[in-house]
N, C-alpha and C positions, 0 to 999 in steps of 0.2 A: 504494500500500500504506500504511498506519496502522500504525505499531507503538501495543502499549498495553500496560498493566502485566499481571500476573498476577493480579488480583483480576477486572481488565476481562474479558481470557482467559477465566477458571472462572465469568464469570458471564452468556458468550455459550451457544447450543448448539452450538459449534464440537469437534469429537472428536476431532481432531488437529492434533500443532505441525507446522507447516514450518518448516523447518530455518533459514530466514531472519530468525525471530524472531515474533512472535504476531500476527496481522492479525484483525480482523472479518469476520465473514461478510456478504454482501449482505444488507440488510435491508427491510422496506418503510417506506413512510412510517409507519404506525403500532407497530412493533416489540411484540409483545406482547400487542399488541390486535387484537378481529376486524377480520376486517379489510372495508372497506366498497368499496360498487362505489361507482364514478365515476361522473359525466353522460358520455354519449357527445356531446360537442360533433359529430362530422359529422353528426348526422344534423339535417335544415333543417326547421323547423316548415313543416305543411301549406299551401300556398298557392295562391293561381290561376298556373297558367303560362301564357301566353297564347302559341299558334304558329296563325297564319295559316292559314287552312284552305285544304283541296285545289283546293276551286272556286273560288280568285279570282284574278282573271285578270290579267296583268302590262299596264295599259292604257298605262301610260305609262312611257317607255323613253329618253329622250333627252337629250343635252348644250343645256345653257342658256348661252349664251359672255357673259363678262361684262368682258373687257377682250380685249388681245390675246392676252394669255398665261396668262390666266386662264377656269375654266369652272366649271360647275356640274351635276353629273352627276343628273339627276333621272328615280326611280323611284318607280311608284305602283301598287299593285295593288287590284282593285276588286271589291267582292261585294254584288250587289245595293244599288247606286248609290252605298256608302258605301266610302269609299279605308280598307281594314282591314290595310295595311301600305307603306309607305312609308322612302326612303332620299334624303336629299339631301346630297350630297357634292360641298362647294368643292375644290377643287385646282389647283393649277398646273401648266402645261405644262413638259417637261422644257429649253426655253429661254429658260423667265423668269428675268431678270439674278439675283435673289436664291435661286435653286433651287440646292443645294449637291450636288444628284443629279444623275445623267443621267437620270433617268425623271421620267415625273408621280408628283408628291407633295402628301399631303392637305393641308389645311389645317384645314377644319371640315366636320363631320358630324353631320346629326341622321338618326339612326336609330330601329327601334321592336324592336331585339332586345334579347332576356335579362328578359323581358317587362316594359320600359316604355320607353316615348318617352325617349331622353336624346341629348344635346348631347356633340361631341367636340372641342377645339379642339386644335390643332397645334404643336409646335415647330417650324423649318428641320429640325432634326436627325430628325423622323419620331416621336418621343417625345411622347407627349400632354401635354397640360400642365394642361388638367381637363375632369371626366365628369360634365356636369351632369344630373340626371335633371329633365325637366319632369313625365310625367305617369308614375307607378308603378302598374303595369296589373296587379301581385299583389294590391294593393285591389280588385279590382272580383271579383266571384262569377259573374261567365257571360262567355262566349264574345260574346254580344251588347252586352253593356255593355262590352266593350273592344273591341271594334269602333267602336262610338259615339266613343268617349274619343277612338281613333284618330281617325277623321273628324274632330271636333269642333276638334282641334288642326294637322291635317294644313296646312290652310289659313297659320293663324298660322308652323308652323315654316316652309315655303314661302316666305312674305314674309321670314322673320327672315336664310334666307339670301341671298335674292336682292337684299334691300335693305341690308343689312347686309356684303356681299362684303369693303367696304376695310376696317372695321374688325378683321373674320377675319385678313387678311392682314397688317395692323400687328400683331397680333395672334400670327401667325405671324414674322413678321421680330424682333420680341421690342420693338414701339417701343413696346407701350402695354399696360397692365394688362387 
């Protein structure tokens, strides 16, 4: 509550006192004046959203083992010769000495959802620690053009896990930037 004088009072449109002493009434941001619409911030400029289409076929499906206690979960879906979605996911078994879980937990992941190829890296604690985007598939304008993009880069994320494993996991153990 605001108490205010009596000049404040008589020169609000407020029409009655309560009994507690003189308060303001709600007002808007511009008091007095018309008053003006806002931007609606939710709503998202128009973009390409890129979701995998029905016919493309989950060709590849399999763990890639990269240590003892470590693996590499590799998915690949394919439509008409070009891989148009794709998931590769480091992780550790739930008996690797530095696992703070009892279950398998990620380490790094490149995925192609929320339409772009991006990168996941890991804490021990299951908490991301950053979301890189490589390629932003809301840039391209057809369903064909980000399939390409997909392709084109499938290869390169592929190698970046497979050859790259220990640094993920320093990475995840917190040893290295």
């Amino acid at each position: 509550m605001v108490i205010v004088t009596e000049r404040q009072y008589r020169d609000t449109s407020f029409s009655t006192r309560p009994a507690d002493g003189y308060t303001i009434p709600t007002m808007g941001l511009n008091p007095g004046k018309k008053n003006r619409k806002l931007v609606d911030m939710t709503i998202e400029p128009d973009c390409f959203e890129y979701e995998r289409r029905p016919e493309a076929v989950a060709e590849v499906d399999q763990p890639i083992y990269l240590s003892k206690y470590e693996a590499m979960h590799q998915c690949e879906w394919h439509y008409q010769g070009l891989v148009v979605d794709f998931m590769y996911n480091h992780f550790v078994r739930p008996d690797h000495p530095d696992n703070q879980k009892s279950c398998k937990q990620d380490v790094a992941r490149i995925d192609t959802k929320h339409s772009e190829v991006h990168k996941h890296q890991y804490f021990r604690s299951g908490k991301e620690q950053d979301r890189i985007v490589l390629v932003p598939l809301q840039e391209v304008s057809s369903i064909g053009d980000a399939e390409e993009a997909i392709d084109q880069c499938s290869e390169a994320c592929y190698r970046d896990m497979a050859e790259n494993w220990e640094l993920h996991t320093a990475r995840w153990k917190g040893e290295s930037a």
